[in-house]
C-alpha positions as CSV (number, residue, x, y, z in Angstrom):
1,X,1.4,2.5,-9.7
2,X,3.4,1.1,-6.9
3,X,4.9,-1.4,-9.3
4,X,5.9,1.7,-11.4
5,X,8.2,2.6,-8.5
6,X,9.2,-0.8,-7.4
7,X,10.5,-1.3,-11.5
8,X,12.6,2.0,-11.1
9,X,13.9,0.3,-7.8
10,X,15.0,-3.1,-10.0
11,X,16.5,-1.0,-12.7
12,X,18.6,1.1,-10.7
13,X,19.4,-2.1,-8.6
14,X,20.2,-3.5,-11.8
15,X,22.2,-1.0,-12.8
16,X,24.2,-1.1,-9.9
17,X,25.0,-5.6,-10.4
18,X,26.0,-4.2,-13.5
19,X,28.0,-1.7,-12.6
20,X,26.3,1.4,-14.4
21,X,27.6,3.6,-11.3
22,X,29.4,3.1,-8.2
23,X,27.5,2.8,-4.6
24,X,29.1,4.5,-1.6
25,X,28.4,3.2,1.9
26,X,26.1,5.3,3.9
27,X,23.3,7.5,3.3
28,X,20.0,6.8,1.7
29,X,19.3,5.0,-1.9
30,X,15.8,5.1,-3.8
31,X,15.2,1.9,-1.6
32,X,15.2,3.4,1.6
33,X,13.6,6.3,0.4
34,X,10.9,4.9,-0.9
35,X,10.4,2.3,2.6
36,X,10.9,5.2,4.8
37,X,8.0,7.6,3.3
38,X,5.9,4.7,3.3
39,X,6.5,4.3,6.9
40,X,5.5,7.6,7.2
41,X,2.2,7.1,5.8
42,X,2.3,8.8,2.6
43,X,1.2,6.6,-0.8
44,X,3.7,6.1,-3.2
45,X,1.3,4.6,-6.2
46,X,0.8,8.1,-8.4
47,X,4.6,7.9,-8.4
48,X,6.1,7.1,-12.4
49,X,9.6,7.4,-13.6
50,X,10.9,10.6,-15.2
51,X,13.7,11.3,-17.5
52,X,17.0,11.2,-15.0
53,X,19.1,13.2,-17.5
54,X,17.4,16.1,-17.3
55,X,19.0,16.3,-13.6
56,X,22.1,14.5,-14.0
57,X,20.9,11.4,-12.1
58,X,21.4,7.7,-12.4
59,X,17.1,7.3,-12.0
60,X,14.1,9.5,-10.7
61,X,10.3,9.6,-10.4
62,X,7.9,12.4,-9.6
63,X,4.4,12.0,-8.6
64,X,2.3,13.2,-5.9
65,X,3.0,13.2,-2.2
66,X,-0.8,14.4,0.3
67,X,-1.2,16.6,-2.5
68,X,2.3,18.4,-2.9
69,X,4.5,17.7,-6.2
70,X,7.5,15.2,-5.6
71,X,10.6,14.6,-7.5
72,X,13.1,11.9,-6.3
73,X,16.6,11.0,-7.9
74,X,19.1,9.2,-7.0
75,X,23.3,10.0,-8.6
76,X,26.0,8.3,-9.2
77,X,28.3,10.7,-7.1
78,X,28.1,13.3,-4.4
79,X,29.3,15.5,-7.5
80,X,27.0,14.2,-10.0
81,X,24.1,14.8,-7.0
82,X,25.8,18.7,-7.0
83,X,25.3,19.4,-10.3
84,X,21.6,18.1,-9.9
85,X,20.5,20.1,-7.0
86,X,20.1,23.4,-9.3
87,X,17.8,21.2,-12.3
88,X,15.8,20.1,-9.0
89,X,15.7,23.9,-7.9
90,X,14.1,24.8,-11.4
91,X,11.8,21.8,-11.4
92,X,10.2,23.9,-8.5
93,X,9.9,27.0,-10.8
94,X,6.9,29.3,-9.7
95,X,5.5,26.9,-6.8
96,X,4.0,28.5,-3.7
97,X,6.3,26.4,-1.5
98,X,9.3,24.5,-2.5
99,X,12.4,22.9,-0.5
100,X,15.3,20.8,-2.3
101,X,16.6,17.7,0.3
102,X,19.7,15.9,-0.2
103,X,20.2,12.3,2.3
104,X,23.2,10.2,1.1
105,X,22.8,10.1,-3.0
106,X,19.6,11.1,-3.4
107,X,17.9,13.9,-3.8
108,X,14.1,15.0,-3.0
109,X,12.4,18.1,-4.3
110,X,8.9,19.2,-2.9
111,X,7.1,22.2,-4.7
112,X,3.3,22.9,-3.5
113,X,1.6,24.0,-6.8
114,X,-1.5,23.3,-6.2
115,X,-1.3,25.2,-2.5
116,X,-2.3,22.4,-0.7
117,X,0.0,22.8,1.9
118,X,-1.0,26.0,2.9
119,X,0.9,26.0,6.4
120,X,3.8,23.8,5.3
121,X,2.9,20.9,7.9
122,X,2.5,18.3,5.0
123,X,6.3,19.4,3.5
124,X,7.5,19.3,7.5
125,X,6.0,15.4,7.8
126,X,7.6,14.4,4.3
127,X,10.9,16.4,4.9
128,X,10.5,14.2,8.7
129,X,10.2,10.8,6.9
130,X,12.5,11.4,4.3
131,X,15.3,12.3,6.7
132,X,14.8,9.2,8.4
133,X,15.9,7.3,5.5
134,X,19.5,5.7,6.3
């Protein structure tokens, strides 16, 4: 499944050569992202690609991080990524636990659905590692 994630990488590099949206210096991209939770030891390979209209985003994928539900996207524009933050909000609907993160033009929502997080150290270590993404 880690290609999975490594093709949505390629497209939305592609996408960039081809100019399907403008990158802005600074902050974090689906790249660093995706190196800086796997330097904090969590497995990307459940992740898959999910529909990045449905938030307003250029590209995303959900899937599984120690258990707790995981949506990432990455926008065009800080105002693209503004209008996103609420369909991420509702993506976390009903769950026990839920936080919605924002790091240069991504976005990363975390809902605990399954309540295996139950003393929100697991969110704390992702929400760690995905803030260290530059």
């Amino acid at each position: 499944m880690r290609r999975v994630w490594l093709i949505l990488l390629t497209a939305t590099a592609l996408a960039t050569v081809t100019g399907c949206h403008k990158e802005t210096p600074g902050g974090a991209h689906l790249k660093q992202v995706n190196d800086a939770l796997v330097a904090g030891g969590f497995k990307l390979d459940g992740f898959h690609p999910t529909d990045p209209a449905r938030y307003g985003a250029s590209s995303c994928a959900t899937g599984p991080l120690a258990g707790v539900d995981a949506l990432v996207c990455e926008y065009a524009s800080p105002a693209g990524q503004a209008l996103g933050k609420r369909a991420s909000e509702d993506w976390i609907a009903q769950a026990v636990t839920g936080v919605v993160l924002q790091n240069g033009l991504t976005t990363l929502a975390l809902a605990d659905r399954a309540h295996a997080d139950p003393n929100g150290k697991t969110i704390q270590r992702i929400t760690q590692s995905y803030q260290q993404a530059k």
